[in-house]
Structure formats: structure tokens, C-alpha cells
C-alpha positions in Angstrom: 0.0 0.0 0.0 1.0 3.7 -0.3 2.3 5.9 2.2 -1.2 8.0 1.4 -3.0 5.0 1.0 -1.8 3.9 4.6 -1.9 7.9 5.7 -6.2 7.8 4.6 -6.7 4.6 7.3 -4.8 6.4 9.7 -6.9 9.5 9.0 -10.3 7.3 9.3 -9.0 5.8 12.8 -8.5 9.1 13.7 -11.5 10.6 13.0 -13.6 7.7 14.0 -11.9 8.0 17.5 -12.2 12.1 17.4 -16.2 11.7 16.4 -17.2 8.7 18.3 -18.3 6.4 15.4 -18.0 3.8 13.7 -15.7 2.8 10.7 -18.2 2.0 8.3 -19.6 5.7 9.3 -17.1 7.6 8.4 -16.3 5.7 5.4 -19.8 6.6 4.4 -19.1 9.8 5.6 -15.9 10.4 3.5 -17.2 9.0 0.4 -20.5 11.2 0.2 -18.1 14.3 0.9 -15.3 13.2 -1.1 -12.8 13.4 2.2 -10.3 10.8 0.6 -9.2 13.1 -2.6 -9.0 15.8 0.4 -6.4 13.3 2.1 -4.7 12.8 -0.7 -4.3 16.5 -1.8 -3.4 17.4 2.0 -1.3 14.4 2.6 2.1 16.5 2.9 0.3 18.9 5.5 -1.5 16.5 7.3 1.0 14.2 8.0 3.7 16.2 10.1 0.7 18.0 11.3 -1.1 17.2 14.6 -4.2 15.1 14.0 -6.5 17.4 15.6 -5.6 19.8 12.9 -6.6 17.5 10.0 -9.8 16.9 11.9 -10.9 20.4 12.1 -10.0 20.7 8.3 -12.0 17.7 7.7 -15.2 19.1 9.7 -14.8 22.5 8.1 -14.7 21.1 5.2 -18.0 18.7 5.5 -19.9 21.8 7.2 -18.8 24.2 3.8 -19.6 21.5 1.4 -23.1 19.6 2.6 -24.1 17.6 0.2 
């Protein structure tokens, strides 16, 4: 696998524990917002970052773009 591919199930982990769900929820989540090409286009940021950082950018991101 990647490094980004292995950086986007870290980020899922991460926001599952953040959020209090489950896997298949943020998946879900993710998908219908189009988080994972976010990942991927963030991935040099978001990895020295801290995760709460990538979390907030995630949430902003989801509340800016509702679907």
C-alpha cells in the first residue's frame, strides 16, 4: 500500500476515535463528501501535522460542502 493510502486509514481511525463512530460511518461519511481526494491533496500537510488539525480541516470542510 501507499504511504497515502496507509496515511487515509490512519486518518479514518482518527477521525472515527475524534467523532465517536463507527468505521463503516465515516467511510460513508468520507465518500459522500469526497474526504479521501481531500487526504490525498493534503497528505504532505496533514502528516507532520497534529491530527487534531486534520480533523478540524475535515469538519470545516464537511460543514462548507453539505451535500
Amino acid at each position: 500500500m501507499t504511504k497515502e493510502g496507509n496515511f487515509i486509514i490512519f486518518a479514518i481511525e482518527q477521525y472515527k476515535k475524534a467523532m465517536n463512530m463507527q468505521g463503516q460511518d465515516v467511510i460513508e461519511l468520507f465518500k459522500k463528501h469526497n474526504i479521501f481526494e481531500l487526504i490525498r491533496k493534503s497528505y504532505a500537510i496533514y502528516h507532520i501535522e497534529r491530527e487534531q488539525n486534520m480533523i478540524d480541516d475535515i469538519n470545516d470542510y464537511i460543514k462548507s460542502n453539505p451535500y
